[in-house]
PDB file of the backbone (N, CA, C, O) and the ligand in Angstrom, with CONECT records:
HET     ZN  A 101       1
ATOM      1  N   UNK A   1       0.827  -1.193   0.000  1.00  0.00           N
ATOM      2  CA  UNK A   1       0.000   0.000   0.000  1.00  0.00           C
ATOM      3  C   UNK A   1       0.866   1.250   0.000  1.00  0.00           C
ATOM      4  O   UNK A   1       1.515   1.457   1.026  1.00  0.00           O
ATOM      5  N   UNK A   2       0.947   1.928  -0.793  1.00  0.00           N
ATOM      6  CA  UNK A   2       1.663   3.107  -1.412  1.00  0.00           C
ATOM      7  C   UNK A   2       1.087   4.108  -1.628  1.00  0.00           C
ATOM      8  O   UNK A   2       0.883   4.353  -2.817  1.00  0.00           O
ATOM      9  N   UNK A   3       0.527   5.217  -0.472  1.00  0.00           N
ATOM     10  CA  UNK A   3      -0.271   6.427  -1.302  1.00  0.00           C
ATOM     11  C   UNK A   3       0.447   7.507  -0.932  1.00  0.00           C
ATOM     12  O   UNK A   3       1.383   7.167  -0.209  1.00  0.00           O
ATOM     13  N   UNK A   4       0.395   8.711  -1.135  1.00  0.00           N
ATOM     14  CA  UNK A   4       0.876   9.667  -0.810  1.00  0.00           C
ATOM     15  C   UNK A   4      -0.386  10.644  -0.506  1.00  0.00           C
ATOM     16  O   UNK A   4      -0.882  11.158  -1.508  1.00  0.00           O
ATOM     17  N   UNK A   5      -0.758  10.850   0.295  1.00  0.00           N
ATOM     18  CA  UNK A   5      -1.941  11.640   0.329  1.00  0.00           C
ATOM     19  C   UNK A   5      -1.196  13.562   0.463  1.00  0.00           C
ATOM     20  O   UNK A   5      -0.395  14.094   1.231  1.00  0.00           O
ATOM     21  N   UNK A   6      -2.037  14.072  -0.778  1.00  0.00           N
ATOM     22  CA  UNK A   6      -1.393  15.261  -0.555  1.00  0.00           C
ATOM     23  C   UNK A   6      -2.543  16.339   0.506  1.00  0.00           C
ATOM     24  O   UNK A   6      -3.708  15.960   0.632  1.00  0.00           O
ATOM     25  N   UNK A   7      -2.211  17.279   1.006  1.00  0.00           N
ATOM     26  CA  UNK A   7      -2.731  18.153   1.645  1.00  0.00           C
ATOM     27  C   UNK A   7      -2.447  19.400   0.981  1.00  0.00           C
ATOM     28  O   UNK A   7      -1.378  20.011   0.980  1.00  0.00           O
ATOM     29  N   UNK A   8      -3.306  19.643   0.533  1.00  0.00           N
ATOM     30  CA  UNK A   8      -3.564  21.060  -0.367  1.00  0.00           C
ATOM     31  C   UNK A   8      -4.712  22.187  -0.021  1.00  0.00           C
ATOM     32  O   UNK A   8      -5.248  23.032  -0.738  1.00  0.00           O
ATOM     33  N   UNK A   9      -4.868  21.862   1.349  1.00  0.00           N
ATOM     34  CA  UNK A   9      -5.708  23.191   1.637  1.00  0.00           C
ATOM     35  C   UNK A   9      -5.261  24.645   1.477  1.00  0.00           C
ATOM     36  O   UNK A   9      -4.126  25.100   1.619  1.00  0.00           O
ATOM     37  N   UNK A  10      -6.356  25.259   1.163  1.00  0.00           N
ATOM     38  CA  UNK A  10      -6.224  26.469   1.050  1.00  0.00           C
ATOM     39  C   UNK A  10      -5.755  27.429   2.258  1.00  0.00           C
ATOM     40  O   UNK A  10      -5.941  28.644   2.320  1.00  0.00           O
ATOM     41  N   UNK A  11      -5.295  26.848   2.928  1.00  0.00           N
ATOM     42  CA  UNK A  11      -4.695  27.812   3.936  1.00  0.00           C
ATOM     43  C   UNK A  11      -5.897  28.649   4.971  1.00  0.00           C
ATOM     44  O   UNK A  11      -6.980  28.688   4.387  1.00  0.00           O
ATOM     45  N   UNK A  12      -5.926  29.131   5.973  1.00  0.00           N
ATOM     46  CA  UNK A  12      -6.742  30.043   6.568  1.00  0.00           C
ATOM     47  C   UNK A  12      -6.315  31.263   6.641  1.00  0.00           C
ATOM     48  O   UNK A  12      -6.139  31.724   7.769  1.00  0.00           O
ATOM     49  N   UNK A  13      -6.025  32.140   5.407  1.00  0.00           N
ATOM     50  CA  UNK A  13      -5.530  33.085   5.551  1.00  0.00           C
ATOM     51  C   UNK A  13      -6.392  34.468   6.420  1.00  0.00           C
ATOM     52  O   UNK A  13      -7.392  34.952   5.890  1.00  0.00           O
ATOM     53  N   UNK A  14      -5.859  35.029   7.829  1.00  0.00           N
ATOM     54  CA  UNK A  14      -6.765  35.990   8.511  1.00  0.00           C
ATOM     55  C   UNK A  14      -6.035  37.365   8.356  1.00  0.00           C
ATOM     56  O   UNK A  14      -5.900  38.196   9.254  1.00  0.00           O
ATOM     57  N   UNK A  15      -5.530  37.480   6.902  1.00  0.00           N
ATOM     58  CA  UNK A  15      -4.889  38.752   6.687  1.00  0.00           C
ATOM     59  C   UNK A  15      -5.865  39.681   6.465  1.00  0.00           C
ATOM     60  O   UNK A  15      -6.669  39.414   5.571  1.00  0.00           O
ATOM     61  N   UNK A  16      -6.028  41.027   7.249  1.00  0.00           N
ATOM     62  CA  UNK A  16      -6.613  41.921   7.247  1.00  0.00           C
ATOM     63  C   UNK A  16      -6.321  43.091   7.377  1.00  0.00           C
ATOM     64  O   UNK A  16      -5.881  43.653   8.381  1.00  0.00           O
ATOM     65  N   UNK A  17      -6.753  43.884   5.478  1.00  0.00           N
ATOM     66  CA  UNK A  17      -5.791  44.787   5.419  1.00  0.00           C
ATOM     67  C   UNK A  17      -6.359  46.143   6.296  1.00  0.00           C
ATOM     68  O   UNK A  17      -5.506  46.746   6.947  1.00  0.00           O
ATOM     69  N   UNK A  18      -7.694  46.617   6.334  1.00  0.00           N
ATOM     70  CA  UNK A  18      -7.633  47.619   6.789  1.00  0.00           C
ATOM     71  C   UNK A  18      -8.453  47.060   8.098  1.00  0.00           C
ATOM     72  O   UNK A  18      -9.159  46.073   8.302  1.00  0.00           O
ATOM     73  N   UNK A  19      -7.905  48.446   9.072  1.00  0.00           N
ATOM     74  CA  UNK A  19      -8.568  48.185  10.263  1.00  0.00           C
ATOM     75  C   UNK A  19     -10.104  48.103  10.902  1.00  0.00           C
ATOM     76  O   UNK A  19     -10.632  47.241  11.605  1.00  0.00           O
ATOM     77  N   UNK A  20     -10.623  49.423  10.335  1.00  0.00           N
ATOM     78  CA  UNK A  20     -11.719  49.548  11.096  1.00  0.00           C
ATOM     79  C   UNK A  20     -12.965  49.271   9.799  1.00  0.00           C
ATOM     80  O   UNK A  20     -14.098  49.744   9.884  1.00  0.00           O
ATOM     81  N   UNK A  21     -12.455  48.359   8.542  1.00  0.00           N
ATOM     82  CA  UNK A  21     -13.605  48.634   7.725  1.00  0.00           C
ATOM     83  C   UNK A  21     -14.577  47.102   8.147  1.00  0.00           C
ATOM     84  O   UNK A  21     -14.285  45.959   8.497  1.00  0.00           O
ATOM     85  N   UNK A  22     -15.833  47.857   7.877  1.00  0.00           N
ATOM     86  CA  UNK A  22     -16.786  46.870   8.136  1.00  0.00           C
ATOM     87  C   UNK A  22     -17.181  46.560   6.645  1.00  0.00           C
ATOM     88  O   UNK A  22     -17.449  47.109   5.577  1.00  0.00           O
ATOM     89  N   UNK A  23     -16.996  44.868   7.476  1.00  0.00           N
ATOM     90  CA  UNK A  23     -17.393  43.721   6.060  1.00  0.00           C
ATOM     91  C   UNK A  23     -18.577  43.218   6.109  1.00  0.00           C
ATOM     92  O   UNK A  23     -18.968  42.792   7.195  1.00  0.00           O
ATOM     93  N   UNK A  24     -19.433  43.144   4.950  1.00  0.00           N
ATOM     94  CA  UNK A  24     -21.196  43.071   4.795  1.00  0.00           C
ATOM     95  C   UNK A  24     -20.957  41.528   4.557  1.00  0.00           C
ATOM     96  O   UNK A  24     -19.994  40.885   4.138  1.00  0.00           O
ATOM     97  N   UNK A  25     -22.626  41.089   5.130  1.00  0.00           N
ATOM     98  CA  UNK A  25     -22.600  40.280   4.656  1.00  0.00           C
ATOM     99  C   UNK A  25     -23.246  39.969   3.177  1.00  0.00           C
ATOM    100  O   UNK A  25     -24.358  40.496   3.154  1.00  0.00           O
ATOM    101  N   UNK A  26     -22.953  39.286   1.895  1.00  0.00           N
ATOM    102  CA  UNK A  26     -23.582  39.785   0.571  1.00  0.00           C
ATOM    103  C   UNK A  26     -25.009  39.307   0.660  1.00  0.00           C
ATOM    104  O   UNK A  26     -26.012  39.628   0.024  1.00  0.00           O
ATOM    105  N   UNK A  27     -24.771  38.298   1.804  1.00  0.00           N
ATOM    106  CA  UNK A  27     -26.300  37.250   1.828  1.00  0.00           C
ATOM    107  C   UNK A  27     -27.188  38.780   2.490  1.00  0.00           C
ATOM    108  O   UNK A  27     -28.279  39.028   1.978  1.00  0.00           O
ATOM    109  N   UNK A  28     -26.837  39.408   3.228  1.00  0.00           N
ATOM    110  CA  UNK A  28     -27.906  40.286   3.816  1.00  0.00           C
ATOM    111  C   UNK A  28     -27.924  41.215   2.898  1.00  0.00           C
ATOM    112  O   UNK A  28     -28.918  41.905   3.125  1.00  0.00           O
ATOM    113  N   UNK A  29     -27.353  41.615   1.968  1.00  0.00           N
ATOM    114  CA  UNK A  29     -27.519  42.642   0.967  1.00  0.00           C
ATOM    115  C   UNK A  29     -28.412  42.587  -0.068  1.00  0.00           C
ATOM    116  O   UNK A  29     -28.471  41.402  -0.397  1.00  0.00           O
ATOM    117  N   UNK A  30     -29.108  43.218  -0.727  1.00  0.00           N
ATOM    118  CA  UNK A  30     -29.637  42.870  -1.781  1.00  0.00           C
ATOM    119  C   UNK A  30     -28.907  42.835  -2.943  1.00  0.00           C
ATOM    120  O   UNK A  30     -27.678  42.799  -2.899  1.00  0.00           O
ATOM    121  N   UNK A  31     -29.798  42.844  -4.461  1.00  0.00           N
ATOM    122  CA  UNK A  31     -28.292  43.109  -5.492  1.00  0.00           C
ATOM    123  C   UNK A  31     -27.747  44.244  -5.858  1.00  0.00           C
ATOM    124  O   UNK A  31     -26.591  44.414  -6.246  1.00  0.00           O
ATOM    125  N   UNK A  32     -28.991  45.402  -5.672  1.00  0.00           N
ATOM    126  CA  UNK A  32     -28.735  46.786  -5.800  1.00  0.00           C
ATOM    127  C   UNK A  32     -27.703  47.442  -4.514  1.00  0.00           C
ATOM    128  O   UNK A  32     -27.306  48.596  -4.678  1.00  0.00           O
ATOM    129  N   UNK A  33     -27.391  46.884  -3.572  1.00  0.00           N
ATOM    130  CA  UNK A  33     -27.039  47.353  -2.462  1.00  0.00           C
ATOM    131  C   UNK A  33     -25.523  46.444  -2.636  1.00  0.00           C
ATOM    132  O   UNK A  33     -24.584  46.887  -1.973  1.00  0.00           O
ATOM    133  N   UNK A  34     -25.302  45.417  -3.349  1.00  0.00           N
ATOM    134  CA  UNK A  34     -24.212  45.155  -3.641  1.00  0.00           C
ATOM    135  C   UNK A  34     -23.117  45.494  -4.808  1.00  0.00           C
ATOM    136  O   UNK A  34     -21.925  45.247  -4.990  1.00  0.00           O
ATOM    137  N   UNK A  35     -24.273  46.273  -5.581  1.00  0.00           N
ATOM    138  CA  UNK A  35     -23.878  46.959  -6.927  1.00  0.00           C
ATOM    139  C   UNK A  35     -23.501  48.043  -6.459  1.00  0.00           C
ATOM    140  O   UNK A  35     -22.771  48.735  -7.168  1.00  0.00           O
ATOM    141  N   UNK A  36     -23.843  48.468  -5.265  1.00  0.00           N
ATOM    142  CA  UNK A  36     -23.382  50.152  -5.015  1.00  0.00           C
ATOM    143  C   UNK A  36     -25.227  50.936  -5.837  1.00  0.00           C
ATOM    144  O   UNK A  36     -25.348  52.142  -6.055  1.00  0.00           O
ATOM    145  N   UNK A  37     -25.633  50.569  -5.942  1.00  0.00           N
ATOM    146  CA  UNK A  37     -26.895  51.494  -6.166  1.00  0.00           C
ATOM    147  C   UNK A  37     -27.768  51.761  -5.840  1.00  0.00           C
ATOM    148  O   UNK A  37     -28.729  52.341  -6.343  1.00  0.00           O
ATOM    149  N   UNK A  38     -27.371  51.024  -4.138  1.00  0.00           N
ATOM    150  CA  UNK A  38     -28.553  51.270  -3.211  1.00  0.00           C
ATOM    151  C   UNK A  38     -27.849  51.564  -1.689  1.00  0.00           C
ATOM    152  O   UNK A  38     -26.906  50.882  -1.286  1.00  0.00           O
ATOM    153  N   UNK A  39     -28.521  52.822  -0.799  1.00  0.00           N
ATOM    154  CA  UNK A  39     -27.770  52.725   0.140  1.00  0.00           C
ATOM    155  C   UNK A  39     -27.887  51.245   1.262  1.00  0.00           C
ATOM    156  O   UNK A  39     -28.964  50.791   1.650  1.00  0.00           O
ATOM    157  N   UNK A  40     -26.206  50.546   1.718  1.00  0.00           N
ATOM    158  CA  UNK A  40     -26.345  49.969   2.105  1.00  0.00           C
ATOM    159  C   UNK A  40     -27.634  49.544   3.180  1.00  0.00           C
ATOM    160  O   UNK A  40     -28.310  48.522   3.297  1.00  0.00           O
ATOM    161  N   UNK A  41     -27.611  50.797   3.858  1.00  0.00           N
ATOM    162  CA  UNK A  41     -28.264  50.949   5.337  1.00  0.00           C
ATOM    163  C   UNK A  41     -29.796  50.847   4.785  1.00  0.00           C
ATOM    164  O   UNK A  41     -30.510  49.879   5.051  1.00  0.00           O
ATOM    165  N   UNK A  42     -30.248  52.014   3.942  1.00  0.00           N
ATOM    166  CA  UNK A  42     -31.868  52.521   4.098  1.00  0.00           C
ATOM    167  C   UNK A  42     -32.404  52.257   2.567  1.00  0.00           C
ATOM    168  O   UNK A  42     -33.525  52.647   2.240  1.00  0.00           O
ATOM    169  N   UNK A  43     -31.622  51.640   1.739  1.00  0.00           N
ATOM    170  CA  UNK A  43     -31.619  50.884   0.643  1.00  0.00           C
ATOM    171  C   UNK A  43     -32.378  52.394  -0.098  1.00  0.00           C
ATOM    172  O   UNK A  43     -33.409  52.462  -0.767  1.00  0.00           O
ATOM    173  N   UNK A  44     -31.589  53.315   0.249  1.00  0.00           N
ATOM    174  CA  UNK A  44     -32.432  54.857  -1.130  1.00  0.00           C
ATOM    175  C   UNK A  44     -31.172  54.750  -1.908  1.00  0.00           C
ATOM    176  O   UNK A  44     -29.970  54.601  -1.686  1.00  0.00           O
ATOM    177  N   UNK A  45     -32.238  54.939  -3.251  1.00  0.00           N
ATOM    178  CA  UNK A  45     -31.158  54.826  -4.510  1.00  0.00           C
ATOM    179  C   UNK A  45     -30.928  56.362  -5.266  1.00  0.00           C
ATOM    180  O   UNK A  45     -30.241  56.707  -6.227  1.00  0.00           O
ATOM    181  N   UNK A  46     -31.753  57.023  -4.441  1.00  0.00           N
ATOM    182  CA  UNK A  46     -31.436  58.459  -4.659  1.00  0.00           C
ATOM    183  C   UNK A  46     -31.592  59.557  -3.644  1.00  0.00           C
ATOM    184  O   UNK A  46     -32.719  59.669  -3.161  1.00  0.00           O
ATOM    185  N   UNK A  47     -30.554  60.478  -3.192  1.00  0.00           N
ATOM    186  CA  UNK A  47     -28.937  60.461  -3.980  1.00  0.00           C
ATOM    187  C   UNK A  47     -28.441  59.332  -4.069  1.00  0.00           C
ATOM    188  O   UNK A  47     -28.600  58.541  -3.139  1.00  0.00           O
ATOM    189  N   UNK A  48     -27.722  58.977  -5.202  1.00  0.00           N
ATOM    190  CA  UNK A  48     -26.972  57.723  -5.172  1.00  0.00           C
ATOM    191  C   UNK A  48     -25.845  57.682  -4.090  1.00  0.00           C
ATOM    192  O   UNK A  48     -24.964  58.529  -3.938  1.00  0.00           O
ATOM    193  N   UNK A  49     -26.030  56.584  -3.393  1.00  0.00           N
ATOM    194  CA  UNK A  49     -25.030  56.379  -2.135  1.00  0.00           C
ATOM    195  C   UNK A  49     -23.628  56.510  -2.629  1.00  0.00           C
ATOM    196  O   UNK A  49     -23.176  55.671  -3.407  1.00  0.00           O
ATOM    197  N   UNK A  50     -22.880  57.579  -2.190  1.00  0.00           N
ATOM    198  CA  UNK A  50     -21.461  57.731  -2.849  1.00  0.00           C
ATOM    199  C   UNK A  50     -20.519  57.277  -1.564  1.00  0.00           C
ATOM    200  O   UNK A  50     -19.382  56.888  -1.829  1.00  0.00           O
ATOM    201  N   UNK A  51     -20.933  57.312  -0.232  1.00  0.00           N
ATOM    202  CA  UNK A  51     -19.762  57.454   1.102  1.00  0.00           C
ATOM    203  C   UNK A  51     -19.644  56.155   0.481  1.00  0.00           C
ATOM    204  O   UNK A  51     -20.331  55.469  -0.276  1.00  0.00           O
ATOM    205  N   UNK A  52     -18.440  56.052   1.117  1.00  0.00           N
ATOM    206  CA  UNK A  52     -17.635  54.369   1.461  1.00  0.00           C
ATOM    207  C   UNK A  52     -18.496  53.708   2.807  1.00  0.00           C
ATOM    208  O   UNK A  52     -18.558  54.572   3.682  1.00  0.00           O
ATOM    209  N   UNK A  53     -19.154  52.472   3.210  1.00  0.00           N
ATOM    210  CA  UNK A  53     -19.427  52.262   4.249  1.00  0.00           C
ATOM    211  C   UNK A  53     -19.119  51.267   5.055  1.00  0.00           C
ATOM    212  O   UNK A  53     -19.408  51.080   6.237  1.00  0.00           O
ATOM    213  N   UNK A  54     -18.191  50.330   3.922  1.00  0.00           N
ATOM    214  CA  UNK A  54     -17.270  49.157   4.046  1.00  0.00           C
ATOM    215  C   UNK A  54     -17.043  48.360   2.999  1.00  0.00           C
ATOM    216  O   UNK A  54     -16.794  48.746   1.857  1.00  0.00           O
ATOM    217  N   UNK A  55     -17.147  46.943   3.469  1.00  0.00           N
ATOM    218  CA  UNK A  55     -16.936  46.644   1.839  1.00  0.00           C
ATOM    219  C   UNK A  55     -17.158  44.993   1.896  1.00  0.00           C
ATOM    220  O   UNK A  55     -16.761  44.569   2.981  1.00  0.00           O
ATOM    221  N   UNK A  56     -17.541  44.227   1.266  1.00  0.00           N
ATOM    222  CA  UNK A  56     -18.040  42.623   0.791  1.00  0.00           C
ATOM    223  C   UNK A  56     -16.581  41.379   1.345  1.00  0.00           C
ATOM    224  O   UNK A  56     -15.433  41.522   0.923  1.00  0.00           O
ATOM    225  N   UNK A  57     -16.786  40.815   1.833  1.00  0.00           N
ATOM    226  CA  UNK A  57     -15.405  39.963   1.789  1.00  0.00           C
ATOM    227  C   UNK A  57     -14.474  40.159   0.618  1.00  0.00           C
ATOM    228  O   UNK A  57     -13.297  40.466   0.802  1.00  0.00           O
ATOM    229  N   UNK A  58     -14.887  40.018  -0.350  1.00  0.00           N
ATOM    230  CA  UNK A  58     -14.080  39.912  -1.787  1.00  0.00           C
ATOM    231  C   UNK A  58     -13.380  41.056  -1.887  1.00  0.00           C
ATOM    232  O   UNK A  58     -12.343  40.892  -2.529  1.00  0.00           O
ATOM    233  N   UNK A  59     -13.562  42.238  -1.467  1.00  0.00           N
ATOM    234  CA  UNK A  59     -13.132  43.701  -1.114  1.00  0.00           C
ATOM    235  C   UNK A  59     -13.798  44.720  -1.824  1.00  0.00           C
ATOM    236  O   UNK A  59     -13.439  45.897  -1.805  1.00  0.00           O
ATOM    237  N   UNK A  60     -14.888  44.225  -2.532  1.00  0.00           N
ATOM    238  CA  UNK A  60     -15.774  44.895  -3.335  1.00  0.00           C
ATOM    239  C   UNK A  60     -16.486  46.504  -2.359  1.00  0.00           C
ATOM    240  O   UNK A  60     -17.193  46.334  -1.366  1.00  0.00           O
ATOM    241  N   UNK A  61     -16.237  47.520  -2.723  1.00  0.00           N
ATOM    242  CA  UNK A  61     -16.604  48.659  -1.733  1.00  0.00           C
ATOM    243  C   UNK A  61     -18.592  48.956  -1.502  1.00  0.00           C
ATOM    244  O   UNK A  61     -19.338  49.240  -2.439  1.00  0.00           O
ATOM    245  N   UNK A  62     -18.964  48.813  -0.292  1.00  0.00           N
ATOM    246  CA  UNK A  62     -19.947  48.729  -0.274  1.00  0.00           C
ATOM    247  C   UNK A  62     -20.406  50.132   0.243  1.00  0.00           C
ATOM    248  O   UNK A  62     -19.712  50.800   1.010  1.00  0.00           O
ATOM    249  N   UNK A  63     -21.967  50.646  -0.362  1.00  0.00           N
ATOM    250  CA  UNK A  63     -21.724  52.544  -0.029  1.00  0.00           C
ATOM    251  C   UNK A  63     -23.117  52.780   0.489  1.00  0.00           C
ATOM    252  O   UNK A  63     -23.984  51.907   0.475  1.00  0.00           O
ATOM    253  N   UNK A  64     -23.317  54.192   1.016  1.00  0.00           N
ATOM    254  CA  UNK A  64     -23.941  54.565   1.520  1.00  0.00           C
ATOM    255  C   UNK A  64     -24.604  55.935   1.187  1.00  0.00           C
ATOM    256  O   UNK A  64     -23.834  56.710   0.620  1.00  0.00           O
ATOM    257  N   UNK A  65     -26.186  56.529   1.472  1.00  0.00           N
ATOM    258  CA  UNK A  65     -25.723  57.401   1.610  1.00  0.00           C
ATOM    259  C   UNK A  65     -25.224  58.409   2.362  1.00  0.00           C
ATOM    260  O   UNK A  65     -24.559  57.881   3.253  1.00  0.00           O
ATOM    261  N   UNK A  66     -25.188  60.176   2.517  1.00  0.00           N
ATOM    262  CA  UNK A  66     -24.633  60.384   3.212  1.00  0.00           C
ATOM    263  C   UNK A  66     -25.462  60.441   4.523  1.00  0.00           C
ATOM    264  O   UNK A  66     -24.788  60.471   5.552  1.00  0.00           O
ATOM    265  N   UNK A  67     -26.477  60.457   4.624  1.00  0.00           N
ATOM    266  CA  UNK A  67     -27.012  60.633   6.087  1.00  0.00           C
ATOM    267  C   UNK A  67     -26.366  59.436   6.491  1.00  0.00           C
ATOM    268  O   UNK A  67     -25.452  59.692   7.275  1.00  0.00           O
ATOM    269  N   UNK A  68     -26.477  58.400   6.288  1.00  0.00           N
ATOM    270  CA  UNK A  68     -26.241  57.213   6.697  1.00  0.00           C
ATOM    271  C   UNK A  68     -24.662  56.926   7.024  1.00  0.00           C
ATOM    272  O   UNK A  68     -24.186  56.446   8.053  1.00  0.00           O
ATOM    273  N   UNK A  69     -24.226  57.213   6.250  1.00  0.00           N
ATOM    274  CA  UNK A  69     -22.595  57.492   6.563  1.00  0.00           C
ATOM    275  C   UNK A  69     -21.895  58.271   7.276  1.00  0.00           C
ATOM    276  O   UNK A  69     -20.697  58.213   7.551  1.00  0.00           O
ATOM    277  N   UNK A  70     -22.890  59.205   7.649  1.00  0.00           N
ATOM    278  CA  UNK A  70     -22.636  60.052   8.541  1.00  0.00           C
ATOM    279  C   UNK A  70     -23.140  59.684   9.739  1.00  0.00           C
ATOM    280  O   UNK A  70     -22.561  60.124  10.733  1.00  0.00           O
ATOM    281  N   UNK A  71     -24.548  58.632   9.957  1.00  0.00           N
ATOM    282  CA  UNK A  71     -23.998  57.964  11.265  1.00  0.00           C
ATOM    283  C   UNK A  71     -23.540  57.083  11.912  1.00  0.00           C
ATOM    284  O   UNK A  71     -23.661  56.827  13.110  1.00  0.00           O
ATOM    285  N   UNK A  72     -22.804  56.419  10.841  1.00  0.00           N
ATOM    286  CA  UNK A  72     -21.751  55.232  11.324  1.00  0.00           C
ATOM    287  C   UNK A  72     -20.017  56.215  11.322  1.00  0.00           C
ATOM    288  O   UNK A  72     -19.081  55.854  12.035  1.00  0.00           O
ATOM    289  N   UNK A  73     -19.954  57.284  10.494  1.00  0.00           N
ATOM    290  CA  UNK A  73     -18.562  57.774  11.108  1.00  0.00           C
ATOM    291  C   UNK A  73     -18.851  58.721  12.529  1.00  0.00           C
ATOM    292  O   UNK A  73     -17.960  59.090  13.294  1.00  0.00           O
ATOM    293  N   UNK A  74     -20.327  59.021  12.686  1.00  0.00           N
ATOM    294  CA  UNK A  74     -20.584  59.559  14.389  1.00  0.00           C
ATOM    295  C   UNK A  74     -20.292  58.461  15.490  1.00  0.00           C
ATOM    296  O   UNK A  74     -20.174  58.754  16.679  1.00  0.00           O
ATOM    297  N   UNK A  75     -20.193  57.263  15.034  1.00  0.00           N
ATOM    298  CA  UNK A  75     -20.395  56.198  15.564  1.00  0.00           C
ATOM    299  C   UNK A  75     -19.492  55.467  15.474  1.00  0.00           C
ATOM    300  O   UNK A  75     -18.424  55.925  15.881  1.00  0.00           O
ATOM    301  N   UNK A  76     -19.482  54.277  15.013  1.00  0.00           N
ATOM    302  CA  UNK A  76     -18.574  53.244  14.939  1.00  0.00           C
ATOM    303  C   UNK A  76     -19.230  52.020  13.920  1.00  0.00           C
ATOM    304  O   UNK A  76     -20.449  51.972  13.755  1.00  0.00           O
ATOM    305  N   UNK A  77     -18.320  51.047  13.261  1.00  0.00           N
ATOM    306  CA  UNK A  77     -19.215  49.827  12.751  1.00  0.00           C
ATOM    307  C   UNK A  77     -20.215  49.368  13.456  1.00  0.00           C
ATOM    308  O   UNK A  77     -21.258  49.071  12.874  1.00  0.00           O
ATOM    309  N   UNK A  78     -20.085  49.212  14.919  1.00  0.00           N
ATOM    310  CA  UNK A  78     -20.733  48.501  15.685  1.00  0.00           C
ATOM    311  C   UNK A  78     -22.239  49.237  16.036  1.00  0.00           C
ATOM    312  O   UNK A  78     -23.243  48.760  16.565  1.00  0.00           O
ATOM    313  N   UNK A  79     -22.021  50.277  15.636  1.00  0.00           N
ATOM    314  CA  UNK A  79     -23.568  51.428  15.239  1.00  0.00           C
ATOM    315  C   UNK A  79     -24.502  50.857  14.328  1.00  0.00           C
ATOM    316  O   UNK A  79     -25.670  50.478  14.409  1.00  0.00           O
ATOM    317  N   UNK A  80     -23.233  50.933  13.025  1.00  0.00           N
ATOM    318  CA  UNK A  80     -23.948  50.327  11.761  1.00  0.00           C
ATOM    319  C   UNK A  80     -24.378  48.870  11.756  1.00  0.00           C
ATOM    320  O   UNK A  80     -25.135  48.464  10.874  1.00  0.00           O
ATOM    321  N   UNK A  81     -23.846  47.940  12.871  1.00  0.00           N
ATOM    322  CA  UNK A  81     -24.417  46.655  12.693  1.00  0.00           C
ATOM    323  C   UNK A  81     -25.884  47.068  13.303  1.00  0.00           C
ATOM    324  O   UNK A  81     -26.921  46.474  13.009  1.00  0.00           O
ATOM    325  N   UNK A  82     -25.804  48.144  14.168  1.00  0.00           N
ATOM    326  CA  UNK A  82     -27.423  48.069  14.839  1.00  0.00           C
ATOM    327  C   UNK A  82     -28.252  48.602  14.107  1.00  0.00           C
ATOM    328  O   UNK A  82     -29.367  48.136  13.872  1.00  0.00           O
ATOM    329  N   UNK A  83     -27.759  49.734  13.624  1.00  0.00           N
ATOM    330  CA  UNK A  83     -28.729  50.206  12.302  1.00  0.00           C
ATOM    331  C   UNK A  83     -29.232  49.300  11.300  1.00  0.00           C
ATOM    332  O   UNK A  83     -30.313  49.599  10.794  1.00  0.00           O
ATOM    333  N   UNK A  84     -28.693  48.322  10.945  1.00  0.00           N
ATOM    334  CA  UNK A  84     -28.949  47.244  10.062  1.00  0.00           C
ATOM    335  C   UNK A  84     -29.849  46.009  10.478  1.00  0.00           C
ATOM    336  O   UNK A  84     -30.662  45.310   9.874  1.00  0.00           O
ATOM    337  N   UNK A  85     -29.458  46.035  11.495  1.00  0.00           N
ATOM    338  CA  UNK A  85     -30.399  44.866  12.209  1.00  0.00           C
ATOM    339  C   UNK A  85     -31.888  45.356  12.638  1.00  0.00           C
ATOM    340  O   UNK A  85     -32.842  44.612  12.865  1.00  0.00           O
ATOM    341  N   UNK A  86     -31.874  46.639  12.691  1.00  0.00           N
ATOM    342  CA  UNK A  86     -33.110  47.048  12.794  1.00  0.00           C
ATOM    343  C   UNK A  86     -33.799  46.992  12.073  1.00  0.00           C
ATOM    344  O   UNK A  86     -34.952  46.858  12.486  1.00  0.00           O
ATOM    345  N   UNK A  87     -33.572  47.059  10.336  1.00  0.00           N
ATOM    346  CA  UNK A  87     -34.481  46.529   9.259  1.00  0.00           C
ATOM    347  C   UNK A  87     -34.956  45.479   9.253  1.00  0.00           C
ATOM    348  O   UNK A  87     -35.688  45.137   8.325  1.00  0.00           O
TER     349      UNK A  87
HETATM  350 ZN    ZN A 101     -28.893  55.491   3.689  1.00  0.00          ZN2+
END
């Protein structure tokens, strides 16, 4: 009996480049809100959400608009998870 079993996992890589950005989940997003054409938070597509408000695992930038972005930088991510969960 002769096998060589290889181990080729993908590694667990927990490199994380920026600090304080909050990562969505895409499953809770819709598709407009993952396209950037809906605000993450209150899903208005006009003004078009321009802030940065974090961004998708993949690093895809996920946006907001500005009321909304303006109260997660009054705040913290941990604002914006509550704001979100409230929908
Ligand atoms: Zn909004």
């Amino acid at each position: 009996m002769s096998g060589l079993s290889m181990m080729c996992g993908p590694g667990t890589s927990t490199a994380s480049t920026a600090e304080d950005t909050y990562v969505f989940d895409p499953g809770s997003l819709t598709t407009a809100q993952v396209m950037g054409d809906a605000c993450a938070v209150c899903h208005a597509k006009w003004p078009r959400p321009r802030r940065p408000l974090g961004e998708l695992p993949d690093g895809t930038g996920v946006y907001g608009c500005a009321e909304c972005a303006g109260f997660v930088m009054a705040h913290n991510a941990r604002a914006l998870e509550h704001a979100l969960a409230a929908h």
